[in-house]
C-alpha positions in Angstrom: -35.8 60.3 139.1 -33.6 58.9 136.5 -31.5 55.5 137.0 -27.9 56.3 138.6 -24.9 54.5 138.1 -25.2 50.7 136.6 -23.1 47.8 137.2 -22.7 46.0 133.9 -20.4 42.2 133.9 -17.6 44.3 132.5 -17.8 47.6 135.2 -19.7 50.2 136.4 -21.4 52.7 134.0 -23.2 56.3 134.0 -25.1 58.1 131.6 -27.0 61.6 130.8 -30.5 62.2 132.5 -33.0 63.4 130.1 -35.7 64.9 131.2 -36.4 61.4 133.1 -34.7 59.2 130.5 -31.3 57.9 131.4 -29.2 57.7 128.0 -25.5 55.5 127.9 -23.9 56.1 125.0 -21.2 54.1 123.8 -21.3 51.3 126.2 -18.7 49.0 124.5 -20.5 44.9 124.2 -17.1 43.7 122.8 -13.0 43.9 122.4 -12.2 46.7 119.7 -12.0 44.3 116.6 -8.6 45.6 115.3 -5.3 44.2 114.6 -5.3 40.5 115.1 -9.0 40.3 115.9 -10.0 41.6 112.1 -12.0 39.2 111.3 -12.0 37.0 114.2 -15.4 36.4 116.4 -16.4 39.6 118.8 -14.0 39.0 122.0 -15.5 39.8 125.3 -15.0 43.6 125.9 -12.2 44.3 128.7 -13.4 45.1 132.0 -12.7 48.4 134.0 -12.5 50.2 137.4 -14.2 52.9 138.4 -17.6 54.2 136.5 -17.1 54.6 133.2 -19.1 58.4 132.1 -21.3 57.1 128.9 -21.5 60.1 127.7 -20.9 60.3 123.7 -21.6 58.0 121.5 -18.9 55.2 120.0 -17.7 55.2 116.8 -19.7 54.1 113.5 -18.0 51.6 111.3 -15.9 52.8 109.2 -17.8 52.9 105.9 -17.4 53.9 102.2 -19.7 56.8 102.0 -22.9 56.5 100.4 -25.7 54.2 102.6 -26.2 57.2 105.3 -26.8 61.0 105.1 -23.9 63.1 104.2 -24.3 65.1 107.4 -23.8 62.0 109.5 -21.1 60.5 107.4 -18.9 64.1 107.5 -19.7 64.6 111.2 -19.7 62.0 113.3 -16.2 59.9 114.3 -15.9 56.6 112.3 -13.2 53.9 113.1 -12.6 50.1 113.2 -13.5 50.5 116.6 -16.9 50.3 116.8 -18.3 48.0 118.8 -20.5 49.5 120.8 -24.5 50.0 121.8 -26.4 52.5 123.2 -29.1 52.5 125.8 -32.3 54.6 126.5 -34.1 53.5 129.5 -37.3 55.7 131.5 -36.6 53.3 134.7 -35.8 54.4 137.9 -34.6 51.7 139.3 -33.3 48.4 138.3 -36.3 45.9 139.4 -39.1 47.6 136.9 -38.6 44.9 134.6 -39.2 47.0 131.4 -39.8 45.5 127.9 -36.4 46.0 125.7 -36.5 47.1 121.7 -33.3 46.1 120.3 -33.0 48.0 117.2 -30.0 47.0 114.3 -29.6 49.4 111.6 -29.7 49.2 108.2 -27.4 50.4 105.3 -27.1 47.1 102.7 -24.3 45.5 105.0 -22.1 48.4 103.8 -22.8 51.2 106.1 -25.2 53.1 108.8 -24.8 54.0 112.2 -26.6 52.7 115.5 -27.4 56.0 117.0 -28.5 58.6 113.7 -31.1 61.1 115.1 -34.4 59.3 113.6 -33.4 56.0 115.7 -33.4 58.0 119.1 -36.9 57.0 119.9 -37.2 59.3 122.8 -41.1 59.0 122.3 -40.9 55.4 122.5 -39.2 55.2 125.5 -41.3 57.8 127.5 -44.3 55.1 127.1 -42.0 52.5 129.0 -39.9 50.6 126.8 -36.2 50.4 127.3 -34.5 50.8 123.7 -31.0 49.4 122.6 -29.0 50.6 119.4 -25.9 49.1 118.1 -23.1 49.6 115.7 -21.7 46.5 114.0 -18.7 45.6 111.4 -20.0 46.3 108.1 -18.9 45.8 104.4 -15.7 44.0 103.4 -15.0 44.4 107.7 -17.7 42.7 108.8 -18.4 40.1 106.1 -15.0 39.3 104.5 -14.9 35.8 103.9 -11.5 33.7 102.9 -10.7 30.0 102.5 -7.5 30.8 105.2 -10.1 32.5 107.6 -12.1 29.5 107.0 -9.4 27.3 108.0 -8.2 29.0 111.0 -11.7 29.4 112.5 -12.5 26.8 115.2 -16.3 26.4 114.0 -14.9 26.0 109.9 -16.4 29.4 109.0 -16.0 33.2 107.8 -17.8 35.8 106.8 -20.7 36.3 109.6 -18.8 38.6 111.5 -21.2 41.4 112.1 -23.7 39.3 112.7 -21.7 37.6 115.2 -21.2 41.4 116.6 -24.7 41.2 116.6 -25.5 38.4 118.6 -22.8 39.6 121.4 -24.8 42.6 121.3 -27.6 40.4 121.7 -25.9 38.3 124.6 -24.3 41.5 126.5 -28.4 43.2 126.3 -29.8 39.8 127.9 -27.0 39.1 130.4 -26.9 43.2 131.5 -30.6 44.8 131.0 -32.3 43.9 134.1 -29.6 45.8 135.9 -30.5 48.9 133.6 -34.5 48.1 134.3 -34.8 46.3 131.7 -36.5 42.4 131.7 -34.2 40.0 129.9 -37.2 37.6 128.9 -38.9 40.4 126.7 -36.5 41.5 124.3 -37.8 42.2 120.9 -35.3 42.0 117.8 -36.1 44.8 115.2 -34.5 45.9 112.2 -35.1 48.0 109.1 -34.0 47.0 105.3 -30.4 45.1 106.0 -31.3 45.6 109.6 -34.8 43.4 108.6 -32.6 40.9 106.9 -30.5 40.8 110.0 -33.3 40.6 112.2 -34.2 37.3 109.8 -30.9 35.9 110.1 -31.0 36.3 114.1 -34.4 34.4 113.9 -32.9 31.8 111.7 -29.5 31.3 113.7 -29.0 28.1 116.7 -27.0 30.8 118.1 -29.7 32.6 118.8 -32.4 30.6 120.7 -33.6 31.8 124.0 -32.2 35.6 123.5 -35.4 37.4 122.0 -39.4 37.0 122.3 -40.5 39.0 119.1 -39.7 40.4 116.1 -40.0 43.3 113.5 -38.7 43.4 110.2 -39.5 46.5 108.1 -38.5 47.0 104.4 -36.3 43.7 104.2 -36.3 40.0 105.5 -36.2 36.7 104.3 -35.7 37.0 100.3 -34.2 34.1 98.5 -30.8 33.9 97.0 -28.3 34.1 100.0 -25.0 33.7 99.7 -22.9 31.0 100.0 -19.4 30.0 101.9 -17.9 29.0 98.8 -18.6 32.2 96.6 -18.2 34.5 99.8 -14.6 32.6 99.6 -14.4 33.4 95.7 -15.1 37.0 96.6 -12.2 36.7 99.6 -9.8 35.3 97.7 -10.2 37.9 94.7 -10.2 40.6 97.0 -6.6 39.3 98.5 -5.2 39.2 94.6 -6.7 42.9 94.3 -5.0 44.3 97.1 -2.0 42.2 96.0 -1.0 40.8 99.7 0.5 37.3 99.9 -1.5 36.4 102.7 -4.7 36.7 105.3 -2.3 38.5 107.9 -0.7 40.7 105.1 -4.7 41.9 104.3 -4.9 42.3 108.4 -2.1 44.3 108.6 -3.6 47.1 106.1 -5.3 50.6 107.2 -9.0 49.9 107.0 -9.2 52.5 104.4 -7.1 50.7 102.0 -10.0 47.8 102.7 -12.4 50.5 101.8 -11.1 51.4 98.8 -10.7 48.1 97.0 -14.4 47.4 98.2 -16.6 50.7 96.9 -19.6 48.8 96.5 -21.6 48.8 93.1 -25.2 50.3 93.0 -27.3 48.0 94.4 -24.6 45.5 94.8 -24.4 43.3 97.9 -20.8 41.2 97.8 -20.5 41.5 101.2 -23.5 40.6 102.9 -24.8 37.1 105.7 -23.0 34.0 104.5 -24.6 30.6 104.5 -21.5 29.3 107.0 -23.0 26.3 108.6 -22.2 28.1 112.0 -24.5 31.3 112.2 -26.6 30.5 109.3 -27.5 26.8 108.6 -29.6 27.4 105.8 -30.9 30.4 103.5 -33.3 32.7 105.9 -35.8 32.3 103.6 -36.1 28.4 103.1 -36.1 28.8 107.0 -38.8 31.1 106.9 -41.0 29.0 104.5 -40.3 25.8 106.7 -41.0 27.6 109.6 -37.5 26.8 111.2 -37.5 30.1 113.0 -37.8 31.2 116.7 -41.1 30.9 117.9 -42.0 34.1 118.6 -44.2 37.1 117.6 -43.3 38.9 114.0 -44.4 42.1 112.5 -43.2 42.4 108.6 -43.9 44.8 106.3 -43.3 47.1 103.7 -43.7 50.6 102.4 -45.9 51.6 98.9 -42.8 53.5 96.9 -39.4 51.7 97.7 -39.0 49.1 94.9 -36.2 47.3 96.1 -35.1 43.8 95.5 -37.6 43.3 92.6 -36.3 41.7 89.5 -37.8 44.1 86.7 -35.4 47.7 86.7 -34.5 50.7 84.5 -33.6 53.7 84.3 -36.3 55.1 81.9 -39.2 53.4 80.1 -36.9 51.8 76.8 -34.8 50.1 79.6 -37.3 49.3 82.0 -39.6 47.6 78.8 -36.9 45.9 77.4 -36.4 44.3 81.1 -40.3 43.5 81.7 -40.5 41.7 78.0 -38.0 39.8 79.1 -39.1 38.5 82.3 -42.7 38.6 81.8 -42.4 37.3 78.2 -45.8 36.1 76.4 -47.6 37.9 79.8 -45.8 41.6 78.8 -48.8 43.4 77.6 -50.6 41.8 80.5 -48.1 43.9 82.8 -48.9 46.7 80.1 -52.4 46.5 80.9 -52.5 46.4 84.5 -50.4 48.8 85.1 -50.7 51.1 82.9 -47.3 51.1 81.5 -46.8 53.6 79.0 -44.1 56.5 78.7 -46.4 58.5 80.2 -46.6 57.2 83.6 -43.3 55.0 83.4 -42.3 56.8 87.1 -45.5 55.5 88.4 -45.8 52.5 86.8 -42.6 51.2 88.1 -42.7 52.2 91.5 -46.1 50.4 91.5 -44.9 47.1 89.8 -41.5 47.0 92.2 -43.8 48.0 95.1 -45.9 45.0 94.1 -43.3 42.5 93.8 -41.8 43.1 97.5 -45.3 43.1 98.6 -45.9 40.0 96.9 -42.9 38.5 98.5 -44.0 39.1 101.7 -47.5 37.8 101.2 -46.0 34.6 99.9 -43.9 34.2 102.9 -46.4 35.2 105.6 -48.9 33.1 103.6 -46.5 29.9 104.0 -45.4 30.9 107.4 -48.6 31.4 108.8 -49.8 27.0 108.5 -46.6 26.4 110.4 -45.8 29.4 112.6 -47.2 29.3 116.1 -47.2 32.5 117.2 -49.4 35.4 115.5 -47.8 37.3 112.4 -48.7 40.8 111.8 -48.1 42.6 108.8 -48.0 46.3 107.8 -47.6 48.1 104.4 -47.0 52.2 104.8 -48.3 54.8 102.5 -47.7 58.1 103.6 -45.8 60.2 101.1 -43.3 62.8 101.6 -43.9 65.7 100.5 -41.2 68.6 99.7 -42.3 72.2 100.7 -42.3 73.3 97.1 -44.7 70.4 96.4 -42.5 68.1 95.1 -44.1 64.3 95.5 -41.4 61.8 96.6 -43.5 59.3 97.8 -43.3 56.8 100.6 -40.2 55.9 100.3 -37.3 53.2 101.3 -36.7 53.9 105.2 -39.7 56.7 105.4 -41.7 54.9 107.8 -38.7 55.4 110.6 -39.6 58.9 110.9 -43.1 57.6 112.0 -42.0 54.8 114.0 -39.3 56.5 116.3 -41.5 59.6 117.2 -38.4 61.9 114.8 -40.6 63.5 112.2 -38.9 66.6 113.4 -35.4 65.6 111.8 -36.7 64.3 108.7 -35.4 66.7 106.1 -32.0 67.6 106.3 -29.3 66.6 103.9 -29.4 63.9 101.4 -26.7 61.1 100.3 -25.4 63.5 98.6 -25.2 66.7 101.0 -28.2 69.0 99.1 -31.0 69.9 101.7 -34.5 68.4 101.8 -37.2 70.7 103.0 -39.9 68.6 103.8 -43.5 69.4 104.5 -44.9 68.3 108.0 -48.8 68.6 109.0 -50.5 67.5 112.0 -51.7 64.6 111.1 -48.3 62.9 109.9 -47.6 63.7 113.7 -50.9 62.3 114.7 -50.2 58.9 112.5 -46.6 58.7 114.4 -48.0 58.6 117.5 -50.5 55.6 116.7 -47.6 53.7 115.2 -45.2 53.9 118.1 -48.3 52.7 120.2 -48.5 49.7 118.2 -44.7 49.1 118.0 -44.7 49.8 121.9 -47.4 48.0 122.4 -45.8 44.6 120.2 -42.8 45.0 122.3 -44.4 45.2 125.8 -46.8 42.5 124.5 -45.9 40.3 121.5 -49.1 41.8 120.5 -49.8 45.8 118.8 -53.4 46.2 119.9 -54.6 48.5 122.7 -57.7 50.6 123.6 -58.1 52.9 121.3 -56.7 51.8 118.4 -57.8 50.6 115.3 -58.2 46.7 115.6 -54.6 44.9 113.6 -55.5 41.8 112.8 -52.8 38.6 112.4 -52.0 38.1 108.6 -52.9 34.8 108.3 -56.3 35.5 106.0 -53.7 38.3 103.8 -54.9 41.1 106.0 -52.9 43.6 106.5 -52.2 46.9 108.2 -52.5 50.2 105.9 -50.9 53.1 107.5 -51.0 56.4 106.1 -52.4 59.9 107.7 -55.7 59.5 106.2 -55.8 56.3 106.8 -54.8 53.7 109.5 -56.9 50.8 109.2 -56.7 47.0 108.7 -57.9 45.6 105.1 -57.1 43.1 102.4 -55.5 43.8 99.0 -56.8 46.3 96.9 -55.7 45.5 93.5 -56.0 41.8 93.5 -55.8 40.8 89.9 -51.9 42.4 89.8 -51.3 40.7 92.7 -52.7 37.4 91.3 -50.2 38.3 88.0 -47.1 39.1 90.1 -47.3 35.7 92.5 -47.3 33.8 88.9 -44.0 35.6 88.3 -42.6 35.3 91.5 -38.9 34.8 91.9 -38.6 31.8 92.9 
């Protein structure tokens, strides 16, 4: 029998039985952040009588479009008012002291949703984990910062504020989830792409300590080159002169949309993103990560073979990608040739290999470092499996593919694209078999701080470079197989 009604601190809430699974949607973790509280801290949410029916979900930030699919941009509710998490739980009662997953989204800081279809883990929580989604402030909303805000802030800070959204999320799971079956000393923090770089910053943050017992970060994390509060301030102030308001209260006192308009991100561009404030964020996640000034706690990092991002050699075609590579690889460029066979030819493959390399690389370097000072056991993971259209068409294993696999939702993948166009995808059994092992291990981590179990294949820590290779023909832990490009690449290393 499902849970009933819950008594949260701010009042009573119900949600929809599933089959055995007890979903609240929309439960709100903080004050709508509107009006005078743009760009404030999260305020406590304002408690209720009665139960409160958590029935649909809250509001997504509102969001240029662009960083989710069009179908759950056009169709689902967006506002300013959008502080809210969700809640999937299998307990019956509220003394089963369940592990908890707290999941933050991705979308580049600039947009994504808590509860999109592949995040509703369904299979996940039917093996007894209790799983949390959120929605924070995102884009110019969430990360706005402004020498006035700066100076009207009682900590001397701007710009974290979906990250602070974050960590009341964080606070309202750990003061409330025992009442919804949950344990509130085994919460694992796990995020994908800016969710992963969240999920960084929240093992990074004083504000953080004692809220979490592991972590996952997939496709994103500690990368070097955060921002800091006097260029976030820059961007603030530039912003204000855009918009042509004479003040901070003036810019409050806009529509949101008119903050979305002024703010339509660049390609690939990340203005409003975690700010190095002194408050949340002390130092750059990565320095931290290198220094091993993180929580101590169980991680899981890793990366998928065809996403690319981050990595400092681009182009569009093989002129502009070439002229890029001669210039950062210099006297080493027909090196790069070499190994990677980089000719017009195979340009496509050639740079998804080389970009795939260098976040790889990355992560080696950090887990490498990481792994002499951290003292809990880090596992890492790098994802294969390609998708594959029903014409044939090869995409690859692309930026955000391994969700699918992870949440138990290879059913929805397919559907529309960024830019609305259907995606008929190609789904065999053993792309449903490989899901299942991976939510094992994820389940596993989350109950455990560890992903192993009878009956699967053996993931060992990465402290020796292993690593775990998932794909459907092949789930297995092994060691690089192209060493001598990864011995190139880590002498070209951003720094």
């Amino acid at each position: 029998m499902a849970i009933g009604t819950v008594q949260t601190s701010t009042g009573a809430v119900s949600g929809v039985d599933l089959n055995g699974i007890t979903v609240f949607r929309g439960i709100p973790y903080a004050a709508p952040p509107v009006g005078d509280l743009r760009w404030r801290a999260p305020q406590p949410a304002a408690p209720w009588d009665g139960v409160r029916a958590c029935t649909e979900f809250g509001d997504m930030c509102i969001q240029n479009s662009g960083f989710v699919g069009m179908d759950a941009f056009l169709h689902h509710p967006q506002s300013e008012d959008c502080l809210y998490l969700n809640i999937w739980t299998p307990a019956q009662s509220a003394g089963e002291n369940l592990p908890v997953h707290f999941w933050v989204h991705g979308g580049g800081f600039q947009g994504g949703l808590g509860d999109e279809p592949l995040y509703q883990g369904v299979s996940l929580v039917e093996q007894g984990e209790i799983l949390v989604t959120i929605n924070y402030r995102l884009g110019a909303l969430g990360f706005l910062a402004h020498p006035a805000l700066t100076a009207e802030d009682p900590h001397g800070t701007s710009g974290n504020y979906g990250l602070l959204d974050q960590i009341a999320a964080l606070r309202w799971v750990k003061r409330n989830i025992r009442a919804f079956g949950g344990d509130p000393n085994r919460i694992t923090i796990s995020g994908q792409s800016a969710g992963a770089m969240s999920v960084a910053v929240l093992l990074s943050s004083p504000l953080t300590s004692g809220l979490y017992s592991g972590a996952i970060l997939q496709s994103g994390g500690p990368r070097p080159g955060a921002c800091t509060l006097e260029d976030a301030e820059s961007y603030g102030a530039a912003l204000q002169q855009k918009l042509g308001c004479a003040d901070i209260e003036a810019m409050r006192a806009l529509p949101a949309e008119a903050i979305l308009a002024a703010t339509k991100p660049a390609p690939g561009a990340l203005t409003f993103r975690p700010v190095i404030d002194g408050y949340v964020l002390q130092e750059d996640p990565y320095d931290a990560f290198l220094g091993g000034r993180i929580g101590q706690v169980p991680v899981i990092i890793g990366s998928n073979a065809d996403e690319g991002l981050f990595a400092p050699v681009n182009g569009a075609d093989f002129a502009s990608f070439s002229e890029d590579a001669k210039r950062y690889f210099g006297a080493d460029y027909a090196e790069f040739c070499a190994l990677y066979n980089f000719t017009p030819e195979n340009f496509h493959r050639a740079a998804l290999d080389v970009q795939r390399d260098f976040a790889f690389v990355n992560i080696r370097h950090v887990l490498k470092t990481l792994s002499d000072t951290h003292p809990c056991p880090v596992y890492q993971y790098y994802f294969t499996e390609p998708i594959l259209l029903q014409d044939g068409t090869f995409i690859g294993a692309t930026h955000s593919a391994e969700l699918f696999y992870v949440f138990g939702t290879l059913d929805v993948l397919g559907g529309s694209t960024l830019d609305g166009k259907p995606m008929p995808v190609k789904k065999e059994r053993p792309q449903y078999t490989l899901s299942e092992q991976m939510g094992r291990y994820w389940v596993n981590f989350v109950r455990m701080g560890d992903p192993n179990a009878p009956g699967l294949p053996a993931w060992r820590p990465a402290g020796n470079g292993e690593y775990m290779h998932f794909s459907a023909n092949d789930v297995m832990s092994e060691q690089t197989r192209r060493p001598a490009r990864i011995s190139f690449l880590e002498k070209h290393r951003p720094a």
